[in-house]
C-alpha positions, 0 to 999 in steps of 0.5 A: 414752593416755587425754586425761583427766587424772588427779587426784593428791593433794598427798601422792601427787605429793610421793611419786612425786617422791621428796620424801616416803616412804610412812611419811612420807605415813602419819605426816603423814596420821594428824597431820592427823586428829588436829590437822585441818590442811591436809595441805600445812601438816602436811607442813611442820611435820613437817619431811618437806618445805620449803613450796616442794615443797608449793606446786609439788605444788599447782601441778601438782594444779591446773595453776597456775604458782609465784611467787617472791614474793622477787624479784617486783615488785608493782604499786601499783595491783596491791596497793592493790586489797586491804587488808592485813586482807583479803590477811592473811586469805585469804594472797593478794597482787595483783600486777599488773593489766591492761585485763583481769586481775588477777595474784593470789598465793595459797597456796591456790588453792580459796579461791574467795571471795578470788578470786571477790571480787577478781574481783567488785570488779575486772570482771576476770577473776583469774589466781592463781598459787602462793606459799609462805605465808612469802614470802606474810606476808613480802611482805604485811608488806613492802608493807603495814605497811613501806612506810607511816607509822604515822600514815598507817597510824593514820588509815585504819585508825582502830587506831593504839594497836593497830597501833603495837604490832604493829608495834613487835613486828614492827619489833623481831623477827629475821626467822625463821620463827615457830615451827609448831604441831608446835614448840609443842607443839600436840596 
């Protein structure tokens, strides 16, 4: 028994699991060459697996655990150590802070500058865990444009003309999915 361990790609575990077929992998791997997608999106979008088989292949590529953003409660002082551009840009979310470390929900744990710049701003060290970039814009949204005023939101960002109207837009849709680029139509 060898004590290395063995690096496996996202498509490789997801087979070996039973989650996807070989053609599936094929099909997904020459889409991705045509649109340049993350694998793990493009997977999704062909509809050959839900976005939690995705995110727990990650998680065991890179030996992270896997959160369910639906029922985890998210610490304030956690939350407010990023702003909603910043957590919407990188689909990151602090979740809890101690004397020493940062709990931070990602969906892509190589996005080394959204944790090295936690890291920084914090002195602390940074602990990601996976989520799912649905529950991830769903608890972004829930935590940053709910749970404020639009005028407290018009006041610190300076854009409220441009925030009331997303946030109306927001405010006014049923709470699906948007559609995938697959669905768009995209090529």
């Amino acid at each position: 028994m060898s004590s290395k361990l063995e690096y496996q790609r996202i498509g490789e575990l997801l087979v070996a699991d039973g989650f996807l077929t070989k053609g599936q992998l094929e099909k997904a791997l020459k889409w991705q060459q045509r649109t340049r997608a993350r694998f793990g999106e493009v997977l999704t979008e062909l509809g050959f697996v839900r976005e939690e088989q995705v995110a727990e292949a990650i998680a065991r590529q890179f030996h992270h655990a896997v959160v369910d953003l639906s029922s985890e409660e998210v610490s304030p002082e956690a939350a407010s150590l990023i702003d909603y551009e910043f957590a919407t840009e990188h689909q990151c979310l602090a979740l809890n802070v101690d004397d020493s470390r940062v709990l931070m929900a990602v969906s892509d744990p190589l996005d080394l500058e959204a944790l090295d710049w936690v890291a920084n701003k914090t002195r602390k060290k940074v602990q990601a865990v996976l989520a799912t970039p649905t529950q991830l814009r769903r608890a972004i949204q829930a935590i940053y444009v709910r749970g404020k005023s639009k005028t407290e939101r018009a006041r610190k960002t300076g854009k409220r003309r441009d925030f009331d109207a997303l946030h109306e837009m927001l405010d006014n849709q049923a709470p699906t999915q948007a559609p995938s680029r697959v669905e768009k139509g995209a090529a």
